[in-house]
C-alpha positions as a printed NumPy array, in Angstrom:
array([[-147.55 ,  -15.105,  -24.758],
       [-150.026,  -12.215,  -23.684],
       [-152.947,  -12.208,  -26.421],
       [-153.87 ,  -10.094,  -28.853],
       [-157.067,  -10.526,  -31.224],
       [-160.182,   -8.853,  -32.342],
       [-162.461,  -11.462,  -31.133],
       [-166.392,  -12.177,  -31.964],
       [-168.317,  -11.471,  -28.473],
       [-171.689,  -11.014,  -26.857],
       [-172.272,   -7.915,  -24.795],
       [-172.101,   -8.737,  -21.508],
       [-173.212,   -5.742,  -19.38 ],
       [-174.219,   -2.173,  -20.285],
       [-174.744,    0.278,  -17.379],
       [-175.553,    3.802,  -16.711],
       [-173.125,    6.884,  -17.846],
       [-172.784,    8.808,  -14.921],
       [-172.154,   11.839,  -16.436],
       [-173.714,   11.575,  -20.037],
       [-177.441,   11.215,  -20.911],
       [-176.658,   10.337,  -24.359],
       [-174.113,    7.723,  -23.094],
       [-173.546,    4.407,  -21.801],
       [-170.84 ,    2.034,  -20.422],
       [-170.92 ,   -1.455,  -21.253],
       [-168.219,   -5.137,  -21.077],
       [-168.77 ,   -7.844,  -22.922],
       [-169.003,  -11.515,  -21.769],
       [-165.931,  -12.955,  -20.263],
       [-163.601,   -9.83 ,  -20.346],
       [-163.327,   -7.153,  -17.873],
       [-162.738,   -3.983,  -20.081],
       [-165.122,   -1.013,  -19.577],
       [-165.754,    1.19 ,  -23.06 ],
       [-168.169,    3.731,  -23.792],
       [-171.315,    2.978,  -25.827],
       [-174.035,    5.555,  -27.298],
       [-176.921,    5.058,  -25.427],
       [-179.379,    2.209,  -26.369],
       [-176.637,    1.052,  -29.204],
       [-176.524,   -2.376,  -28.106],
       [-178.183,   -4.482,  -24.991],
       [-176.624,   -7.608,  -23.348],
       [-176.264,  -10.732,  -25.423],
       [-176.089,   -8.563,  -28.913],
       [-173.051,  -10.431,  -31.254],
       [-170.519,   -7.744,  -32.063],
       [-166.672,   -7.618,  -32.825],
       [-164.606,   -6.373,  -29.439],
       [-161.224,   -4.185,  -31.159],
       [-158.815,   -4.082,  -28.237],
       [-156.437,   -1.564,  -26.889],
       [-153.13 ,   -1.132,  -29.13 ],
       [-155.384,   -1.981,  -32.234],
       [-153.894,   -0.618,  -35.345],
       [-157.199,   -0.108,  -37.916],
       [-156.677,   -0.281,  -41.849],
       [-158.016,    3.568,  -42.84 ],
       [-161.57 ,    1.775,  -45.02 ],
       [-162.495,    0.191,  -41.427],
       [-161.303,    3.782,  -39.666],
       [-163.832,    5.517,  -42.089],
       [-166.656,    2.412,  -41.861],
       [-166.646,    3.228,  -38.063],
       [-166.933,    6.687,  -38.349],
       [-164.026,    7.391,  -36.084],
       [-161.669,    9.165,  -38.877],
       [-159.689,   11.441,  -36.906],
       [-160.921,   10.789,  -33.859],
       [-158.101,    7.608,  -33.079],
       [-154.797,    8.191,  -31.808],
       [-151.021,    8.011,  -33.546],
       [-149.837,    9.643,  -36.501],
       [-152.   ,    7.753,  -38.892],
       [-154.875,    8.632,  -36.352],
       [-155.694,    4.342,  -36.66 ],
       [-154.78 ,    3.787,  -33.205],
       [-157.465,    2.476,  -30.803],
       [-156.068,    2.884,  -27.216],
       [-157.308,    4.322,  -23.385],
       [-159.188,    7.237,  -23.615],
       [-161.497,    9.271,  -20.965],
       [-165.03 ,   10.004,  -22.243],
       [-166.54 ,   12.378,  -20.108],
       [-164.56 ,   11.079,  -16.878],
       [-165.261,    7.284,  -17.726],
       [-162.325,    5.016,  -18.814],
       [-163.039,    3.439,  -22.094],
       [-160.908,    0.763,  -23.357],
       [-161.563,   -0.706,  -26.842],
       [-164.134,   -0.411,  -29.727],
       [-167.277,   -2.688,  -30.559],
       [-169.097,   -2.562,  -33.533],
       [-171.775,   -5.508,  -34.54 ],
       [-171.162,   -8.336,  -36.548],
       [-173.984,   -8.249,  -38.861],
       [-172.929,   -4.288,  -39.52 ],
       [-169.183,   -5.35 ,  -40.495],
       [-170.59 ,   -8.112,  -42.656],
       [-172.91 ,   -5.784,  -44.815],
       [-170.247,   -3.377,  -45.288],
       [-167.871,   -6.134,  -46.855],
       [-165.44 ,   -5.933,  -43.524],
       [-166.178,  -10.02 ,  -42.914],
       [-166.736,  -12.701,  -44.472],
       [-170.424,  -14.424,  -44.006],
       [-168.852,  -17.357,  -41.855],
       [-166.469,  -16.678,  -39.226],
       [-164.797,  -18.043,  -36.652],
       [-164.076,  -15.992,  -33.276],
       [-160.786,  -14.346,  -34.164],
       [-161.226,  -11.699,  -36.653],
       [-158.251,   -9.763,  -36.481],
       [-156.738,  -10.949,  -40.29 ],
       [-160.273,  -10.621,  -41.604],
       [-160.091,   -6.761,  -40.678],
       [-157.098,   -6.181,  -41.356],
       [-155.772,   -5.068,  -37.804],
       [-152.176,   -5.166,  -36.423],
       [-150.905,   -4.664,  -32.574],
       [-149.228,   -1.372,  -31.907],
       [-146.062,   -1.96 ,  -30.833],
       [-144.256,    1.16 ,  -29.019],
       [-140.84 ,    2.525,  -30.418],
       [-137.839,    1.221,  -28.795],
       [-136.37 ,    4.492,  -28.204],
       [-132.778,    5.653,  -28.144],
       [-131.523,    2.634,  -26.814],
       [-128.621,    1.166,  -29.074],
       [-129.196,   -2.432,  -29.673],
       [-126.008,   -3.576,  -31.018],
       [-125.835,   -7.03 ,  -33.357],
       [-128.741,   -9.58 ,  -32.958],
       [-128.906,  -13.41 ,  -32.461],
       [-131.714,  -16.056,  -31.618],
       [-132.45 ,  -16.21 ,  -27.674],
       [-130.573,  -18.452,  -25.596],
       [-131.778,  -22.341,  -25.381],
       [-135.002,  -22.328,  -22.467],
       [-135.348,  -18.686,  -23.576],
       [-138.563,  -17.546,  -24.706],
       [-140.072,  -14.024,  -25.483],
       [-141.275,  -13.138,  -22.13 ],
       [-144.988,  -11.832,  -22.068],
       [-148.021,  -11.985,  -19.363],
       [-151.147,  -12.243,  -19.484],
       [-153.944,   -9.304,  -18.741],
       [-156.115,   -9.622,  -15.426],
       [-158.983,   -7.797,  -17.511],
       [-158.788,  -10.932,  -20.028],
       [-159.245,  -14.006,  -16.965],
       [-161.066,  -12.521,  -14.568],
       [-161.169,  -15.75 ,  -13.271],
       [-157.855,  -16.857,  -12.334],
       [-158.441,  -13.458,  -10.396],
       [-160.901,  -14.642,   -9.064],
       [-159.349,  -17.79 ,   -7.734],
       [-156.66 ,  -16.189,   -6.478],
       [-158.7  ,  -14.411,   -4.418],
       [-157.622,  -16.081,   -0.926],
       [-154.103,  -16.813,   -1.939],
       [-150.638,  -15.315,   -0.797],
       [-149.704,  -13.189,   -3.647],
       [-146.651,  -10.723,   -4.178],
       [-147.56 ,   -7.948,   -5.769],
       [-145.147,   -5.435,   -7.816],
       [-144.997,   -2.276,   -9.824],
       [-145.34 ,   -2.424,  -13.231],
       [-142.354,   -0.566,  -14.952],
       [-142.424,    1.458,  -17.933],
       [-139.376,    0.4  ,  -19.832],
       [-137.767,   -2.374,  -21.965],
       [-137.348,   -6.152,  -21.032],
       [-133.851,   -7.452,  -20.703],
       [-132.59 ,  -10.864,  -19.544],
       [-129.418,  -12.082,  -18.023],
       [-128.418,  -16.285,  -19.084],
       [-125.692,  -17.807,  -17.181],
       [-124.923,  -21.721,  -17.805],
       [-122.836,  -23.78 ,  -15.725],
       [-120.231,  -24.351,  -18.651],
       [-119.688,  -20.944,  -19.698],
       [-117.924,  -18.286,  -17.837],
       [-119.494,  -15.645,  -19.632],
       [-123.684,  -14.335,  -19.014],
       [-125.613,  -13.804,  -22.296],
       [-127.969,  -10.587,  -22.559],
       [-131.016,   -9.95 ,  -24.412],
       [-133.753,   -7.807,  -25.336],
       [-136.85 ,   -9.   ,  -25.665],
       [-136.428,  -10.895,  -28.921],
       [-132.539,  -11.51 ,  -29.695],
       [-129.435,  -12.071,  -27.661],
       [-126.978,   -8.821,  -27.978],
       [-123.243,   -8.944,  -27.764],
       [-122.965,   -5.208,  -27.63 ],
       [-124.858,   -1.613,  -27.336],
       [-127.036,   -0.709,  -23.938],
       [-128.463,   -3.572,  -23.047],
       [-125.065,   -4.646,  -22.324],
       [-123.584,   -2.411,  -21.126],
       [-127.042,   -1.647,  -18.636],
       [-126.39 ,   -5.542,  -17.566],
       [-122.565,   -4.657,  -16.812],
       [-123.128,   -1.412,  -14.884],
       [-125.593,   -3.667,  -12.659],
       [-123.452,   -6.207,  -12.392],
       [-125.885,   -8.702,  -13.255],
       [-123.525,  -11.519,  -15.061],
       [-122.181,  -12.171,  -11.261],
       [-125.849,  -11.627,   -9.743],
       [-126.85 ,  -14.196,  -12.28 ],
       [-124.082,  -16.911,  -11.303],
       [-124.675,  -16.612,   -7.751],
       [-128.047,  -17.024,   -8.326],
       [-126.897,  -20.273,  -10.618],
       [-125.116,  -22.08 ,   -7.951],
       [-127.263,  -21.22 ,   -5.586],
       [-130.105,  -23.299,   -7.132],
       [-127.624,  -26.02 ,   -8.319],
       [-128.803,  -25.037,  -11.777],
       [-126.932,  -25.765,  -15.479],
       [-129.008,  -22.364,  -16.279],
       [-130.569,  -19.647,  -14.999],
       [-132.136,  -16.727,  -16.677],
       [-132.961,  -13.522,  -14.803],
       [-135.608,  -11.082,  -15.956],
       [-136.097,   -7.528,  -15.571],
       [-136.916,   -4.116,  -17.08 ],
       [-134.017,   -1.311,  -17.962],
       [-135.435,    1.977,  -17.273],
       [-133.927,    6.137,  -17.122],
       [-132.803,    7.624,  -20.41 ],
       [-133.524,    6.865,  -23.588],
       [-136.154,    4.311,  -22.667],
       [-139.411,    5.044,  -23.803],
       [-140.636,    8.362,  -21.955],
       [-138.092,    7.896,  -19.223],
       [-141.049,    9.139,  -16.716],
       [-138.98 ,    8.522,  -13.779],
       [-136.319,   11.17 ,  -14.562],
       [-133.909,    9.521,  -14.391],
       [-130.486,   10.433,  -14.816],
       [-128.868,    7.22 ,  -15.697],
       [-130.085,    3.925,  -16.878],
       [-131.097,    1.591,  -14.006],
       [-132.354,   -2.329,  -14.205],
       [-134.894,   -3.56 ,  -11.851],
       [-135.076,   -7.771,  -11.536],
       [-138.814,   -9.793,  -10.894],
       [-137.974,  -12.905,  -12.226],
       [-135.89 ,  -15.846,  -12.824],
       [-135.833,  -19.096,  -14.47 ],
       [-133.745,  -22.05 ,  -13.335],
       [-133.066,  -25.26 ,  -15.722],
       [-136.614,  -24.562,  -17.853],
       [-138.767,  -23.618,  -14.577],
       [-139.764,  -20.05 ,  -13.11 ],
       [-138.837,  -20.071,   -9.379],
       [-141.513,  -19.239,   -6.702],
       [-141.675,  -15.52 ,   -5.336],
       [-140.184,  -16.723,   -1.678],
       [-137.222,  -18.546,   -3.366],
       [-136.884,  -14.952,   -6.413],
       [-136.505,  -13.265,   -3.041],
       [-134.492,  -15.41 ,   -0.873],
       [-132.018,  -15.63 ,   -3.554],
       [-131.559,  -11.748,   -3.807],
       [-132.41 ,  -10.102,   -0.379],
       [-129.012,   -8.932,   -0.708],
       [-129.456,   -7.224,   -3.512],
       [-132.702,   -5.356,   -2.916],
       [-131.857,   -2.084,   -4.726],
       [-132.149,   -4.229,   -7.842],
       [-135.841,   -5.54 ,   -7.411],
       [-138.607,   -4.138,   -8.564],
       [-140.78 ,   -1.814,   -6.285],
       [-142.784,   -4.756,   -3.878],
       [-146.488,   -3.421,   -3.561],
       [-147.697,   -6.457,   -1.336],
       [-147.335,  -10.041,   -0.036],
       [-150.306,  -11.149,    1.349],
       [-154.255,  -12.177,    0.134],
       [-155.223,  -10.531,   -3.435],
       [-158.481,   -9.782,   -1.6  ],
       [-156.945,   -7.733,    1.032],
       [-155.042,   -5.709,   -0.925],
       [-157.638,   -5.023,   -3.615],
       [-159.904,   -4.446,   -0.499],
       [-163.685,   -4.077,   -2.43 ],
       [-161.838,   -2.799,   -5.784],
       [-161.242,   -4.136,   -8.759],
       [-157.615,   -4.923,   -9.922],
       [-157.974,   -2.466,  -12.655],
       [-159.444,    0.325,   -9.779],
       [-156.4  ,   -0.657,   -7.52 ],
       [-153.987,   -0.372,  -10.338],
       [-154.215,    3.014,  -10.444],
       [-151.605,    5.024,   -7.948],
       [-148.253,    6.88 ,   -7.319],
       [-145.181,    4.598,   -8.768],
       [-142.408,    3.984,   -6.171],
       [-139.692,    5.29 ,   -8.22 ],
       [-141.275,    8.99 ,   -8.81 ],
       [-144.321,   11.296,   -8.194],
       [-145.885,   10.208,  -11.297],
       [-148.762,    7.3  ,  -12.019],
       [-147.432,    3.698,  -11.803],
       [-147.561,    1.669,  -15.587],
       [-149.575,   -0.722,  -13.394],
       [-149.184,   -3.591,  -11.455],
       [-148.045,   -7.565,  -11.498],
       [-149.602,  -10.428,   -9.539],
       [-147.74 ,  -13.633,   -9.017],
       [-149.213,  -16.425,   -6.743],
       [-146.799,  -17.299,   -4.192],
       [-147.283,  -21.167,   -4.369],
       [-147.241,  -21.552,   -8.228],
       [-146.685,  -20.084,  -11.075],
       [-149.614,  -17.795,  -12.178],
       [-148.874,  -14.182,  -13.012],
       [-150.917,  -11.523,  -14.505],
       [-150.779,   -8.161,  -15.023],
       [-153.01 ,   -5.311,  -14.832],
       [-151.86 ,   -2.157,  -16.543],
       [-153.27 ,    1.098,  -15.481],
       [-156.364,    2.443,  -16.739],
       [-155.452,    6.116,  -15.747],
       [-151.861,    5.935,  -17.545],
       [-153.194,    4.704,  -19.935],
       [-155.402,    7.423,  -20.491],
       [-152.326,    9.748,  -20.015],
       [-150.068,    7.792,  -21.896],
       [-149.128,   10.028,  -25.251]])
């Protein structure tokens, strides 16, 4: 599951604005997420609450911080990727003994603060897409989520000298294909529930993913296999591609439980290449970041149109470690 939590921290770092004298950037310890400080408002090892991206504030903390009408959303609550005077800023910190004189926490508290404060994760709307009737996920099926680079910087870091595949990071909706030995029909999900009608299906039919997802079955020798991938074009969030009809790009599969390694995903489906996502690089993480940092070499031209990429994933090609590393500049864009 990725995580999600406003967490008790120490300020790690806090660097010079480069274009604002009565600004600063700083991290804190551990995480790799840039925001934007006023100057001499806190100094390395200060305690303070980090608020993430996608944060949704109660309005009493909204006014505490001062920030009332000055977050995003309709409620003007939501904390997410902004550009302060041309520097990414991603997330809010305020100090610990500051929240606790103004009521906001408790006198003893652990490092996850997110209940305390009253703060829920934005989740984006699902768009037109119709659903059709819900079930519980297939057996081996879990809600599939991955982890942020920006959060374990070092699993990066180890993976610096590794083969890697590297793909685009899609702006759409996650579907999955089951197919068990013992059934002649696939079962399709969203993200949460197993559909037996509406787009999702009929996305997986159009693709013909329900035979995709049996040859892929007996290839392995599998009783199950699960492919993963991401329907994007109409009705699917902002449909930034432009597309025209409703199109489902494949990154994953799991055989009998397991995820299968990157050279195997691929082997499996070289015929089928129009159905993958867009493959950035296979090679050394360090040689494709080349001096940047994932978040810096995020940031480019998707594949599929003239418009910025959502971001990127990173899979190791010899085991199964996968992060992701969304864009700071769509971010900033994002509505």
């Amino acid at each position: 599951m990725s995580e999600f939590a406003a967490e008790v921290r120490k300020i790690g770092r806090v660097w010079e604005h480069p274009n604002a004298d009565a600004l600063s950037l700083a991290s804190v310890e551990d995480l790799d997420y840039q925001f934007v400080i006023g100057l001499d408002n806190y100094k390395a090892g200060d305690e303070v609450v980090y608020i993430p991206v996608d944060s949704l504030l109660p309005q009493p903390l909204v006014e505490f911080l001062g920030l009332t009408g000055r977050l995003s959303g309709k409620e003007k609550n939501r904390v997410k990727t902004v550009k302060l005077r041309q520097e990414i800023s991603q997330g809010l910190v305020e100090s610990v003994t500051r929240l606790q004189s103004g009521g906001f926490l408790p006198a003893t508290i652990g490092s996850d603060v997110t209940a305390e404060l009253g703060i829920e994760k934005y989740e984006p709307p699902p768009g037109a897409m119709k659903h059709g009737n819900g079930s519980s996920l297939p057996d081996m099926v879990e809600i599939y989520d991955i982890q942020s680079c920006q959060r374990y910087n070092r699993v990066v870091e180890d993976l610096m000298d590794h083969e890697v595949y590297i793909t685009e990071k899609m702006e759409g909706t996650h579907i999955s294909i089951t197919k068990r030995r013992d059934s002649d029909t696939a079962i399709v999900s969203s993200r949460r529930h197993a559909r037996d009608e509406g787009d999702y299906v009929a996305a997986a039919q159009a693709a013909g993913l329900q035979d995709i997802a049996e040859e892929a079955r007996a290839a392995l020798g599998a009783q199950q296999v699960t492919l993963r991938g991401e329907v994007i074009g109409p009705g699917v969030q902002g449909n930034i591609y432009r597309l025209k009809d409703r199109k489902v790009l494949l990154f994953d599969i799991k055989s009998d439980g397991h995820y299968i390694v990157p050279r195997v995903f691929y082997g499996l489906l070289r015929g089928h290449s129009a159905l993958l996502a867009p493959l950035l690089h296979r090679g050394t993480l360090r040689a494709w970041l080349d001096g940047r940092t994932p978040a810096e070499a995020s940031n480019g031209i998707s594949k599929l149109a003239d418009v910025l990429r959502e971001g990127v994933v990173i899979r190791s090609a010899s085991e199964r470690v996968i992060l992701k590393q969304r864009s700071p500049e769509y971010l900033a864009k994002e509505k």
